[in-house]
C-alpha positions in Angstrom: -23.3 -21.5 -28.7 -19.3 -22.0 -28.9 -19.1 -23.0 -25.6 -21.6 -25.2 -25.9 -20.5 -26.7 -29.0 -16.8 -26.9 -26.9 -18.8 -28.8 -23.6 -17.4 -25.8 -21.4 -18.1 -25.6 -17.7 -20.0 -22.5 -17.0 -16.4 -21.3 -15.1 -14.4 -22.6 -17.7 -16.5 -20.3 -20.4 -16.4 -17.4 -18.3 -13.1 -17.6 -17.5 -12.2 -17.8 -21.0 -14.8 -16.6 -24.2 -16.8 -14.4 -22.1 -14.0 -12.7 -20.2 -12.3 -12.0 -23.7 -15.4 -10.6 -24.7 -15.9 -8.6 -22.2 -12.3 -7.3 -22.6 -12.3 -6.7 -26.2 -13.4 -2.7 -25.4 -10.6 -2.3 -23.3 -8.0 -4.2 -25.4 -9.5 -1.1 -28.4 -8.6 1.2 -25.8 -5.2 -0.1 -25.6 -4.8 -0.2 -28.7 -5.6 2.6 -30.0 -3.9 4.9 -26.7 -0.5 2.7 -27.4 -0.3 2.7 -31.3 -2.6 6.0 -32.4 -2.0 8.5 -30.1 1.4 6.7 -28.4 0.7 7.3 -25.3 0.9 4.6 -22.4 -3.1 4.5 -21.2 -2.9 0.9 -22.4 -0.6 -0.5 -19.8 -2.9 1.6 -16.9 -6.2 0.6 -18.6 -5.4 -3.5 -18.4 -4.1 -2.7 -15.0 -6.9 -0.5 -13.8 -10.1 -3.0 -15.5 -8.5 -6.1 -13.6 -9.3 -4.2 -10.2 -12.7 -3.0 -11.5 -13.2 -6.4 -12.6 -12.0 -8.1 -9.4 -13.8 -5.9 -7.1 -16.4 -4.1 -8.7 -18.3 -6.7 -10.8 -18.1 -9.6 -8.5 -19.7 -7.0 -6.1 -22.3 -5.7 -8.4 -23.2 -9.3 -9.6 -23.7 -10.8 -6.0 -25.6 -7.6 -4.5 -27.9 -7.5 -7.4 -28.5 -11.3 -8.2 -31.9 -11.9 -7.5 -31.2 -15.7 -6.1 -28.2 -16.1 -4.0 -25.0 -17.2 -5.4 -22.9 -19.8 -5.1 -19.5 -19.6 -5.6 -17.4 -22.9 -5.1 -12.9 -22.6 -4.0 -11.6 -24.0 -6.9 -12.0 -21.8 -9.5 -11.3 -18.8 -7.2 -8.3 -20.8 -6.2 -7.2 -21.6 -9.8 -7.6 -18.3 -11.3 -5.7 -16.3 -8.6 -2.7 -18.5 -8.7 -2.7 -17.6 -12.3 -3.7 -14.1 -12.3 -0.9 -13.8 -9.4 1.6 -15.7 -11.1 0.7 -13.4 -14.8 1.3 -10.3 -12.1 4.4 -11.1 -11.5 5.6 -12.0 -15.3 4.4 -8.4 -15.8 6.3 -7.1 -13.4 9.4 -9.4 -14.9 8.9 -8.0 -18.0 8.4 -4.5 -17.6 11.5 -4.2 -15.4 12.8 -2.5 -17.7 9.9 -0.4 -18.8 10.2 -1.7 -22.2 7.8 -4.6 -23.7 10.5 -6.6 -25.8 8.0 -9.0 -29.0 9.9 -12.1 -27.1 8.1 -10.9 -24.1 4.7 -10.4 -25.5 5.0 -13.8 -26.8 5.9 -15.1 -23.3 2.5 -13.4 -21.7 0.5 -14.5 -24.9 1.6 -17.9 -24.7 0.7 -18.1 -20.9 -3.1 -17.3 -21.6 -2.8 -19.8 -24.5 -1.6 -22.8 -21.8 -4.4 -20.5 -19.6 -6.5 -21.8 -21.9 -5.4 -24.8 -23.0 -5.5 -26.1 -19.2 -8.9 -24.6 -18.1 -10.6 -26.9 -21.2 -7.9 -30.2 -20.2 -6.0 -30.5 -17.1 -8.9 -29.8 -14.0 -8.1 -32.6 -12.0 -9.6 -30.9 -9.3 -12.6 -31.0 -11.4 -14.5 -33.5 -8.9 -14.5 -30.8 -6.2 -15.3 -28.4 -7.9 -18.6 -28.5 -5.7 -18.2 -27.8 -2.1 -21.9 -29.5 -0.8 
């Protein structure tokens, strides 16, 4: 209904509202592993779940799709220049080891522009069908 209510693309709402619900168990887990019992599971769990996610799902989802699916370059193009470039401000930011607030704002902010240019600035939009 939100996304409808928004006039998302069906990638655009994936890639946004349903991927952060789909998340939200995972971000409980990292929450409660970093702040509870202080261990670091959180960092390995948001590590790990991308993989799963990347590889497992899209698997499972295309193998047991009763119609055949079609999946078009731009949004696999989009989101793994951002996914690569959000790798690599992890790996800035926990040079160190350490996860400074500054730096959590940083990464927060990125999936706020994430966000912010998935629902404005597609000016690849037009091709987003390959016919």
């Amino acid at each position: 209904v939100i996304t409808e209510k928004l006039n998302l693309s069906d990638d655009v709402a994936g890639a946004t509202f349903l991927a952060a619900g789909g998340s939200a168990p995972e971000l409980a887990t990292s929450f409660v592993g970093t702040f509870i019992s202080h261990s670091d599971v959180g960092f390995g769990t948001i590590v790990g779940s991308a993989v799963f996610n990347i590889l497992f799902v899209i698997a499972a989802c295309a193998w047991f799709s009763s119609v055949e699916l079609v999946l078009t370059w731009w949004p696999l193009f989009r989101d793994t220049c951002y996914y690569s470039t959000s790798l690599g401000v992890l790996v800035f930011v926990f040079y160190d080891h350490v996860i400074e607030v500054w730096e959590a704002a940083i990464m927060f902010s990125l999936y706020i522009l994430y966000v912010v240019i998935m629902r404005y600035f597609n000016p690849f939009h037009i091709y987003k069908n390959d016919d």
